[in-house]
N, C-alpha and C positions, 0 to 999 in steps of 0.2 A: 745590585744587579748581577756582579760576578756571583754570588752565590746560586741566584737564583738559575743562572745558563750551567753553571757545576751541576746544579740538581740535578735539573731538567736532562743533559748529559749522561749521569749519573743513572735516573731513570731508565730511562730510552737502551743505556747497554743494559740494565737488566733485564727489562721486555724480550730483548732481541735474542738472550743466553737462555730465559724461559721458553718462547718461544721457539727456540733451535730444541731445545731435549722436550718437547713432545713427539708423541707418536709420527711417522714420516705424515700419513693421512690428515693430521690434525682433526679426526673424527671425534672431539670433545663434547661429552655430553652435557648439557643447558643447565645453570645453577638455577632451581628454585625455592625459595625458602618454604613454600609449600607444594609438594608434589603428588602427581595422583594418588602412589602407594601410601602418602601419607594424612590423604584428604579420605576419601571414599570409604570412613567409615560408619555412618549413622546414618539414621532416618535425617537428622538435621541438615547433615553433612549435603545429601542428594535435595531435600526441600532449598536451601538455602544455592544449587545451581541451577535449579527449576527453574527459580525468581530469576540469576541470572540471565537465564537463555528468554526470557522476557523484555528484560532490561535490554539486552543487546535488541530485540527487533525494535525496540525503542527507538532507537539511535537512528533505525531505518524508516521506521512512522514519523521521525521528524519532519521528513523531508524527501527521500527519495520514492517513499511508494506513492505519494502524488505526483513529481515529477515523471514516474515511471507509464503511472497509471492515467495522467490525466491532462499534461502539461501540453502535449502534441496533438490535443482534439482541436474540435472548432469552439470550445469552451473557454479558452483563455488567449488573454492579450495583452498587450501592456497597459499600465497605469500610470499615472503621473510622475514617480519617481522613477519609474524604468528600469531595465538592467539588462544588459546586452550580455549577461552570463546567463540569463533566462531567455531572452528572445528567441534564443538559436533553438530549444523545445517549441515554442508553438507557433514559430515560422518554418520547424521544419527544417533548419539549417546544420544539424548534428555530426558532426566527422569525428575522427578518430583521438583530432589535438584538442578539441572543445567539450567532448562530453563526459569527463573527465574531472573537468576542472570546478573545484567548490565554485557555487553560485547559491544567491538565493541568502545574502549573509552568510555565506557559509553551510546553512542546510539542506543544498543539493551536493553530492558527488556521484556523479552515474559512474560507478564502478562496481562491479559486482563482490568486490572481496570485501564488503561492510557485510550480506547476507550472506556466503558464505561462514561468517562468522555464528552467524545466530545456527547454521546447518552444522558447526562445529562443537556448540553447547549440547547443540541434540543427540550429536552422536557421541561423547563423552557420555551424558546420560543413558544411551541406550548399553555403551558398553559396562557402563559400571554400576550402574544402580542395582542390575537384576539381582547381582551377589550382596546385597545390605540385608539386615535383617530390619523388618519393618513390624509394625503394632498389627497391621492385615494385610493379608493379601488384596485387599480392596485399593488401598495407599501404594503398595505397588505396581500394583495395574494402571492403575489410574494416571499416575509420575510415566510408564511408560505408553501409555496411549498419548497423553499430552507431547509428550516428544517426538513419537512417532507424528503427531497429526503437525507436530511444528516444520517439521524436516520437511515432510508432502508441501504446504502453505511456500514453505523457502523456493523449493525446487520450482511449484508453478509461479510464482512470482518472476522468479530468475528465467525458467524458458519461455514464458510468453513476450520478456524483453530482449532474450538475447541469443534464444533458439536452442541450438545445440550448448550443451553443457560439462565443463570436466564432473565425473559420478564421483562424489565421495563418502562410501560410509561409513568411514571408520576416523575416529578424530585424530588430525593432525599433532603427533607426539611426538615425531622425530622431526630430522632437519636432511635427510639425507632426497638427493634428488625424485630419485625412483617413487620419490611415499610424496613426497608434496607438489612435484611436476606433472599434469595429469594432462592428457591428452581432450581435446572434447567428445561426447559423447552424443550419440543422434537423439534428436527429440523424442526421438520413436523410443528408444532405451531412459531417455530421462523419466517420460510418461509412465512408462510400467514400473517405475520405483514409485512415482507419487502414488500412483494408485494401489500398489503395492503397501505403502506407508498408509495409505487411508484405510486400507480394509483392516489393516493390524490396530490400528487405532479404535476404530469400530466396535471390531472386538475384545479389546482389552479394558472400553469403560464399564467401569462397576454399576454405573447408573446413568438416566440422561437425565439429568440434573445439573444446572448450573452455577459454578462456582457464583458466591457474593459477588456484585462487579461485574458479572460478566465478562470480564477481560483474561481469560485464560481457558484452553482449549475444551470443550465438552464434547458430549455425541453430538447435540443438534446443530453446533456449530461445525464441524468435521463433515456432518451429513452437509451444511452450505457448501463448504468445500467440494464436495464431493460431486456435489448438482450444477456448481462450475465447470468443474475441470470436465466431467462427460458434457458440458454442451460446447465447449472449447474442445473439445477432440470430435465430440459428435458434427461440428461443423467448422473445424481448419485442420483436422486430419483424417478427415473421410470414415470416420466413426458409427456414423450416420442414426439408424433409429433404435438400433439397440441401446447405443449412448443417450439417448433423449429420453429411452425410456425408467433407465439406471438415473437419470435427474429426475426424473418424475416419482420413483419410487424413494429416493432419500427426501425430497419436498415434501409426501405424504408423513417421511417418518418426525420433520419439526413441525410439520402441523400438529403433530398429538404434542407438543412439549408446551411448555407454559411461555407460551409467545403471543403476541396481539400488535395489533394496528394500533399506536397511540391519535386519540380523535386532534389533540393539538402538534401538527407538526412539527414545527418549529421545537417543542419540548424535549424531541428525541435528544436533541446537542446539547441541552443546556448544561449547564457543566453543576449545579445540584441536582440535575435528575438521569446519573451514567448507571449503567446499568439496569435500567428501564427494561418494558417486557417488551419491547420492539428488540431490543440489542440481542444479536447470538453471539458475536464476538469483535472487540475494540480490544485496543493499545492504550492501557491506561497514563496518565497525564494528570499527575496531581502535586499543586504545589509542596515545596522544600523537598521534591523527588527528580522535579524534571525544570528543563528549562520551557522557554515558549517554541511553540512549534512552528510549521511552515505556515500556518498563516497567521503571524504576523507580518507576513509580506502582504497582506490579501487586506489590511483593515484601512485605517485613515488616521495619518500623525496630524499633531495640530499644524507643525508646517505646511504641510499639503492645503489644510482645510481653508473653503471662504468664508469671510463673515457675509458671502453675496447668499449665502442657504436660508430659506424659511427655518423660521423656527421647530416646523413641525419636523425636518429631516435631521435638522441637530439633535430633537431630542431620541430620535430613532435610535440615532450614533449613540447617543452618550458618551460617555469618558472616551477621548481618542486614544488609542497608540497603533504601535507598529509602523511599517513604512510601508507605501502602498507602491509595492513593484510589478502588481500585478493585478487584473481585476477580471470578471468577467465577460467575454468579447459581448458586443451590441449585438451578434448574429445568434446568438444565445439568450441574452434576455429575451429579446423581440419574442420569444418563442412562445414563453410565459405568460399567460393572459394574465388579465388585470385582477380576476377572481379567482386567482388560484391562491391559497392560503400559502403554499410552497413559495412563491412570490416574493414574497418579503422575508422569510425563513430564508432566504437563500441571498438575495442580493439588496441593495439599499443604490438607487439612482439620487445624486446628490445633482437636484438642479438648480437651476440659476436664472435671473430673468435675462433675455435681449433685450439691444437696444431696442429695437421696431417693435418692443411687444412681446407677448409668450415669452415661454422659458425653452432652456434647453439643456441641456445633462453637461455637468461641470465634472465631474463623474462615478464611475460605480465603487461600492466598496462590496466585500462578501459577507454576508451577518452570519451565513453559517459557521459556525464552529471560531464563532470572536470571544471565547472563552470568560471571562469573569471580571471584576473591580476586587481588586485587593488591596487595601491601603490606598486607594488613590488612583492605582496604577490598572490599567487595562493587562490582563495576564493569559497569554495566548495556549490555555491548558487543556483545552477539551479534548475527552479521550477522539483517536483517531479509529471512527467505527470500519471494520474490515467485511462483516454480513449482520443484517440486520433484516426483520420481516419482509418491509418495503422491497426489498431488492431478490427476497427468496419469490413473493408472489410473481411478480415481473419474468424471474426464471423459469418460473410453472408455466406461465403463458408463452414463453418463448418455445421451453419442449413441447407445450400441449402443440403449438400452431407446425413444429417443425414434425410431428407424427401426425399432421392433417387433422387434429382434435379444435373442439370451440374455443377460442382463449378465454373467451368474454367476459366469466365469472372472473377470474384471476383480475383483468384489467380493471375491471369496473370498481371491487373494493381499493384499489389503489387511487382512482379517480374519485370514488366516492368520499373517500378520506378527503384528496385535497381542493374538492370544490363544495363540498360540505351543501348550504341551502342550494345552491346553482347547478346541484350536480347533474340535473334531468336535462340540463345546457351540453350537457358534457361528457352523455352515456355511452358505449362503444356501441357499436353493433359491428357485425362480425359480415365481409364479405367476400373475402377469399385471403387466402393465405399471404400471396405479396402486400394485399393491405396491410394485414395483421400486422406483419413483420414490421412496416414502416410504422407503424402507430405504437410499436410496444420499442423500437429505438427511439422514440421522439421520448415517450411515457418514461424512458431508463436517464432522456436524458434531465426531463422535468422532477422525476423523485430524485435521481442520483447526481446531483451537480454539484461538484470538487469532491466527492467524496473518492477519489481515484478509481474511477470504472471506466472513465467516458472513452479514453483511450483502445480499449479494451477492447470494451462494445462495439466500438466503429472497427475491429479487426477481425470481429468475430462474426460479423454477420456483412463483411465486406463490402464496408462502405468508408474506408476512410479515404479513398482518391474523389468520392462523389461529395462528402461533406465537409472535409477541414480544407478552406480554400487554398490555403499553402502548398495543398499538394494536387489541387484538380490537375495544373497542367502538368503533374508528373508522375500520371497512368501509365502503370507498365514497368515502371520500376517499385518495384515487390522488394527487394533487399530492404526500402525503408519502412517496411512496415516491423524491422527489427533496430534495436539500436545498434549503433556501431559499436566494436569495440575499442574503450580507451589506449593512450599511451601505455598509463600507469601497468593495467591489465597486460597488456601483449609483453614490457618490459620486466613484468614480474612473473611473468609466465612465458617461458618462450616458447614452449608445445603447442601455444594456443594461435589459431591462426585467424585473421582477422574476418568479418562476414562478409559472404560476398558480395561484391557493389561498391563498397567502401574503397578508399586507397588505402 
């Protein structure tokens, strides 16, 4: 024991004697065993932090772009396991000490410095890639279009949750205050970099062609991107029909790409059929690469289950897992008729008989995206889809109705897919523009449900005080249609000032 306080002693004054004969600043620069000067030289070199900067939005498909995107609609509620780390998202109850904090087992964290990080792969890549010698110029273009369109995707993700934003485009290499303390910047400045970043993308792909997979950035997925972000400025920042018609013209350019309405819905997720010709762009998820995603919060553990369920709903489930902390709200199925093929593709009502007779919902589980059996075990891996056909058409009728055009065509192949014989039950007809609009948010939220939009959509065409009832009676206060900002955030940034509304 005496030896080991001599050591320790021993130690401690040599720290202190290092320590003292540094520089007065102690401006020491960061050991890495591998450092950019001595990374950044091959084609392999740059391919091998593409993949990277993938991997990292990964981290963020686990779990925070649905919480971000979908958790505060009128889409979700609790489920029989419950989690009061969740409920504070789709009750609406979000502050500065709570939003924050892992939930969700751990794969929510609403903080923005996980995406940040994918915006920091991008911009290592943009700085360093252009000087590699590569096999064409085709593979160089290509590496920098992907990155570019990764950086834009970050940047909208992050200001439509959290508004104003610190601008970074150059990757964090130093440690000194000046270079990693940044001040926020106005939406208005964040938006002309994304769009900025879209158009450099645009034109630096070699082809519109999409990678195997589909899970990595192309033209026609960029152009998705792109038919977003102008109806999200075209209508929450006064944008107006210029911007509607800048979507309209990138919708044109993935209709010529090799994309289609798959006739079975349900098939788009299935996790042997990813990259399908619906998908423009997912977050891949594939076993001994990733763990399970955020929903396995969304499924049915055999603890949860009754044996009070017919048979016919057991065999729907199949193989249970996950823990169900969270399920579909009942003001959201209802919504669903009983002949929509989406229907069942999306939720599973687990009921039960009453006493007096009939049954009644013991409760829901989410089917979409319940990933696979492997060995036994239910394996929560389906890639997490970010633009897909379904959701491009839906945009074309949103612009078409917001420049005063017919939507009808648009909605109707969307309908026609999901009510297939019944569909003449279920055709649109077009009668003025405020119909439209309501018919094609109900239609965004029938094809789009958990795939994290729903949030979104009720922001963008202003209606989240009128439909997620958490917040009817608290019209008027507009701060909450952004997140707060966290502890973590404001203590690790102290330029950063918290949004207003918040304490």
């Amino acid at each position: 024991m005496k030896m080991k306080v001599k050591n320790l002693l021993t130690y401690s004054a040599v720290l202190l004697i290092s320590m003292a004969s540094c520089t007065k600043d102690l401006e020491l620069d960061p050991i890495s065993q591998i450092s950019n000067q001595s990374f950044w030289k091959s084609e392999g070199d740059v391919t091998g932090a593409l993949n990277g900067m993938y991997v990292r939005l990964r981290t963020q498909a686990i779990g925070n772009l649905f919480a971000w995107g979908e958790m505060r609609s009128e889409t979700m509620d609790r489920s029989l396991a419950g989690s009061a780390g969740l409920q504070v998202f789709y009750y609406n109850e979000l502050d500065r000490a709570n939003v924050g904090l892992a939930a969700g087992n751990g794969m929510v964290n609403s903080t923005w410095q996980g995406m940040y990080t994918v915006i920091h792969d991008a911009n290592l890549l943009l700085k360093y890639a252009p000087d590699i010698t590569y096999s064409s110029d085709a593979v160089k273009n290509q590496i920098l279009a992907e990155a570019h369109a990764m950086r834009a995707y970050a940047y909208f993700v992050l200001t439509k949750t959290w508004g104003a934003l610190p601008i970074v485009t150059d990757p964090t290499e130093g440690y000194k205050p000046d270079v990693i303390m940044k001040e926020r910047s106005s939406k208005e400045d964040v938006m002309k970099l994304i769009k900025s970043d879209i158009e450099t993308s645009l034109s630096l792909f070699p082809t519109a062609n999409f990678k195997t997979g589909r899970n990595m950035w192309s033209k026609p997925a960029v152009h998705a991107l792109k038919a977003d972000v102008s109806l999200w400025t075209g209508k929450t920042m006064g944008g107006g029909a210029s911007d509607f018609q800048v979507a309209l013209t990138s919708i044109a350019e993935i209709e010529k790409a090799d994309v289609a309405l798959l006739p079975n819905y349900a098939s788009i997720f299935d996790y042997d059929n990813k990259g399908n010709k619906e998908i423009l762009m997912a977050v891949r998820f594939q076993d001994l690469e990733a763990g399970d995603n955020m929903f396995a919060n969304l499924y049915m553990s055999g603890a949860y289950m009754t044996s009070a369920a017919d048979q016919a709903t057991k065999d729907k489930l199949g193989v249970l897992g996950g823990l169900p902390i969270m399920s579909m709200s009942k003001l959201a199925r209802d919504q669903f008729s009983l002949d929509d093929q989406r229907r069942d593709a999306t939720f599973i009502e687990v009921s039960i008989p009453k006493a007096g007779g009939g049954t009644e919902v013991f409760a829901s589980v989410i089917s979409k995206f319940s990933g696979t059996v492997i060995g036994g075990n239910r394996r929560f891996i389906d890639d997490i889809v970010l633009y897909r056909f379904g959701d491009v058409l839906l945009m074309k009728a949103e612009a078409q109705n917001a420049l005063g055009q017919d939507p009808t065509e648009a909605i109707n192949k969307v309908r026609n897919r999901a009510y297939g014989a019944n569909y003449a039950k279920h055709i649109y007809v077009h009668t003025s523009a405020a119909n439209a609009d309501e018919a094609i948010l109900k239609e965004r939220l029938l094809e789009l449900a958990v795939e994290g939009k729903r949030w979104w959509d009720l922001v963008r065409f202003n209606k989240a005080f009128d439909l997620v009832p958490s917040l009817q009676n608290k019209k008027g206060k507009n701060h909450l249609l952004l997140f707060p900002i966290s502890e973590t955030t404001l203590s690790l940034e102290p330029k950063i000032q918290q949004n207003e509304g918040y304490l």
